[in-house]
N, C-alpha and C positions, 0 to 999 in steps of 0.2 A: 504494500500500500504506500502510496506517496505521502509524503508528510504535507502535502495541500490535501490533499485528500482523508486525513484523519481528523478524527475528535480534537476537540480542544488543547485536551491535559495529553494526548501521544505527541500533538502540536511542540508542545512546550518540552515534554521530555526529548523529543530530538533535533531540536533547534535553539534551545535555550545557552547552549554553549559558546554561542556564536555574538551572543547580546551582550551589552554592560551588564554592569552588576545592577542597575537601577530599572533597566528596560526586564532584565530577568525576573528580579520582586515582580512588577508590574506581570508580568506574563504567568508567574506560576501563582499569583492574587487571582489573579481572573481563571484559572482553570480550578483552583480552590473553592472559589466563589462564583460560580456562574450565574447562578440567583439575582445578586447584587450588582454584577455587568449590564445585566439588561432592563432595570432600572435606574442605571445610571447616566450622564453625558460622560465623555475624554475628561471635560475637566473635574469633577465630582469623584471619577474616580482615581484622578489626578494625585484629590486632597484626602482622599482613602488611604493612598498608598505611600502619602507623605512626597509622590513626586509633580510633574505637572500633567498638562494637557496633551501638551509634545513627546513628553515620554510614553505615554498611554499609546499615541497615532502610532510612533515608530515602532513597540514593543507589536505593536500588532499587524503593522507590516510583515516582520520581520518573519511573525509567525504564517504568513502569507493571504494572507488576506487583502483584500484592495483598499480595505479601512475600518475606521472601529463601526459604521453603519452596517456594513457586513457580517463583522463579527457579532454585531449584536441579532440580525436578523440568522445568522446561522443558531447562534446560543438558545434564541428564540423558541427556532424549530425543532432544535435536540428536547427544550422542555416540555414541547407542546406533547413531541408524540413520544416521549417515557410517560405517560398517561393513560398509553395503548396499551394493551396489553399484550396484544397478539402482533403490533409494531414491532415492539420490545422483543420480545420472540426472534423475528424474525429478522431482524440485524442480528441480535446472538448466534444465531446459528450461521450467520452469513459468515461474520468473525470468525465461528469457531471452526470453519474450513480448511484447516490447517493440515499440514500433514501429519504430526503428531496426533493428530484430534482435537475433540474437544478438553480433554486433561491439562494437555498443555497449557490452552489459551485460556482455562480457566484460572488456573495455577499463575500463568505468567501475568495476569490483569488483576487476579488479587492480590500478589505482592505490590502491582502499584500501584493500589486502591489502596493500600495501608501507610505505602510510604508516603501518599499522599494526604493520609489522614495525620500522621504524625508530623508532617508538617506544618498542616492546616489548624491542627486544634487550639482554639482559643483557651491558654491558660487561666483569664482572668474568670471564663465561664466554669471551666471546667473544676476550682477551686470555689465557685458559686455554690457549682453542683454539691458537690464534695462535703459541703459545710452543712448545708441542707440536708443532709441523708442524718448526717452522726447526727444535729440537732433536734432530728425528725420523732414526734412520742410514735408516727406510725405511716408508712409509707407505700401508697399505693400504685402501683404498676400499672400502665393500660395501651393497647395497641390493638389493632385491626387487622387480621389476615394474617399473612408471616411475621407480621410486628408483634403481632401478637403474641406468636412461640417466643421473640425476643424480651415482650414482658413478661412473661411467664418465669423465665427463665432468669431473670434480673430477681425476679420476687424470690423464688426458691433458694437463689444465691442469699438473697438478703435474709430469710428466716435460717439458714444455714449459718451463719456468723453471730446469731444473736437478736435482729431487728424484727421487731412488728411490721409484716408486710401483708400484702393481699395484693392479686394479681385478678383484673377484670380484661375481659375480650368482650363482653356484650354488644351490641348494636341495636338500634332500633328503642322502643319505648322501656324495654326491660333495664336500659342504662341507667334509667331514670332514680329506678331503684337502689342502681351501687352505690350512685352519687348522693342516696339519703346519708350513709354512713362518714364524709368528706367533714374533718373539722378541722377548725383551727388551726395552725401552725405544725401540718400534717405536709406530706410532700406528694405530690404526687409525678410519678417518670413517664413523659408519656413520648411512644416510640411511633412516629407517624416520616415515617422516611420522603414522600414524594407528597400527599395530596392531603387538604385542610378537608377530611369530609365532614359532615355536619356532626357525626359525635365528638370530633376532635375540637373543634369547636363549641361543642355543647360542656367540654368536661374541662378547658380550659377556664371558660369564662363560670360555671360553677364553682369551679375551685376561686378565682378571683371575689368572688361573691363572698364565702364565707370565711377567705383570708387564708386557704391552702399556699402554701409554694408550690408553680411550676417549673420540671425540670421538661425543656421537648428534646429528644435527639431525631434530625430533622437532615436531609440532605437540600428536599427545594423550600422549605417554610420559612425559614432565620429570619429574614425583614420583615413576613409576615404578623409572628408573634415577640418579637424582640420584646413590645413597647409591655406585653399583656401576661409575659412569665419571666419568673427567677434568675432560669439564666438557659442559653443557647447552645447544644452542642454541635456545631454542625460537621455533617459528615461528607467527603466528596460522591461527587455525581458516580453514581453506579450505572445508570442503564444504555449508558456510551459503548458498554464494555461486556465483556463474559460474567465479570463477578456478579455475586449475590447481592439484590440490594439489602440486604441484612448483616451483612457482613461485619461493615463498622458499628451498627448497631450491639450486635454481639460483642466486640473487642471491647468498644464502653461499658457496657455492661458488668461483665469482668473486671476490665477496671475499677470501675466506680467499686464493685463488691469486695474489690484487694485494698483499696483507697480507704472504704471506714473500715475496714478489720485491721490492718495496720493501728488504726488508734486505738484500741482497746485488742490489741492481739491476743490475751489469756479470753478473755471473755469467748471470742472466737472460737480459739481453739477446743476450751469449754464446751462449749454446743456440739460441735463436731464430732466430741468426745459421746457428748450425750446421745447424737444423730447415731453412732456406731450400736451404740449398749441396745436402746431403742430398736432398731433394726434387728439384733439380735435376738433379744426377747420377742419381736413379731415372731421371727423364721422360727425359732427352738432347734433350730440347728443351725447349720453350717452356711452361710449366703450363698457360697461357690459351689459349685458343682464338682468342679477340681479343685479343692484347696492348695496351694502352695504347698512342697514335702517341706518336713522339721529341718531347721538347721541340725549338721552333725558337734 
């Protein structure tokens, strides 16, 4: 594939070498942030990036584009149809035509969909985050479709170390319900990667009502909700590429779960401890099938 011819963020990974140091920030800002590109002008995101308006035109020359009007109507049209579903699909598999397969180009897009996430992540949010959980009396999980195995999965981490959590996937009028139990100075994690659909929306602004903290990890929403939650994780654009849009979802997750267990490590490991004994008292025997042999 020609490097005009790829995604934004392959754009940058193989041409970025070639830029200043100034014109580079600016290039790997906007494959970090696509979201925020296309709400922005040259000069706006200029004073984003702490450089100007001419850095911005050139940086995105360089990436081959005829100018930042183009770049933004390409960035545009990559967001419009990650909304498709059967789209989505159907570039994936285009990509994953490789000769290797598709293992490869899954493997080789999610190592740089991670390098891109550690790049990209906002320290100042993600110690927002962080702060919110330890201070949390009790923290509720929530996501929609495969977000939703990812909150699931944040919550079970979270009662595994110690924390009051509860993980909701509802949709439709029955949400209404979870969101009876939402109090005060409670957090809630909500994992909506690409689309604001109306329960995302319904359990943000709940939460806001009765003075919940929101945490979203979010790949297209960050400008969306900045003004209306705690704090913003955002994640790089996934559906450019082979990776899972779940991906960075999960890595944060994890994270954040090693993040407060670190502050109270005994308490942790404590639970863990208990998690073991518990489990064994269900089985009354042995968990494994094959135990591990005695050391000699």
């Amino acid at each position: 594939m020609e490097a005009t011819d790829a995604p934004l963020h392959e754009r940058v990974a193989a041409l970025a070498g070639g830029m200043s140091a100034s014109e580079r920030m600016v290039a790997e800002y906007m494959a970090d942030h696509p979201e925020i590109v296309v709400a922005c002008s040259a000069s706006e995101l200029g004073t984003r990036t702490g450089t100007s308006d001419a850095t911005v035109v050139r940086a995105t020359k360089a990436l081959g584009y005829t100018g930042y009007r183009e770049l933004k109507r390409t960035i545009l049209g990559t967001l419009t149809r990650q909304r498709d579903l059967a789209a989505t699909m159907d570039d994936r598999l285009a990509r994953a035509a490789t000769e290797d397969g598709p293992v490869g180009r899954v493997l080789d897009d999610t190592v740089a969909l991670l390098g891109q996430l550690r790049r990209g992540l906002d320290m100042v949010a993600w110690r927002r985050a962080v702060d919110a959980l330890i201070g949390a009396p009790e923290v509720m999980t929530y996501g929609i479709g495969p977000a939703g195995v990812v909150a699931s999965y944040l919550c079970l981490s979270l009662k595994r170390i110690g924390l009051r959590a509860r993980g909701v996937e509802t949709t439709g009028f029955r949400l209404a319900d979870e969101l009876l139990a939402l109090r005060r100075d409670e957090v809630v994690v909500v994992f909506a990667p690409i689309r604001e659909f109306r329960e995302i929306s319904l359990v943000v602004g709940h939460a806001e009502r009765v003075g919940a903290k929101v945490v979203v990890v979010t790949e297209s929403l960050g400008m969306a909700l900045a003004d209306r939650v705690h704090a913003v994780l955002s994640t790089p654009q996934s559906t450019t590429s082979t990776a899972s849009e779940i991906t960075a979802g999960l890595v944060l997750a994890h994270a954040l779960t090693l993040s407060v267990a670190v502050t109270n490590r005994s308490a942790a490991v404590d639970t863990l401890r208990l998690v073991n004994e518990l489990r064994a008292s269900a089985s009354g025997a042995e968990l494994d099938m094959s135990p591990l042999p005695p050391l000699d």
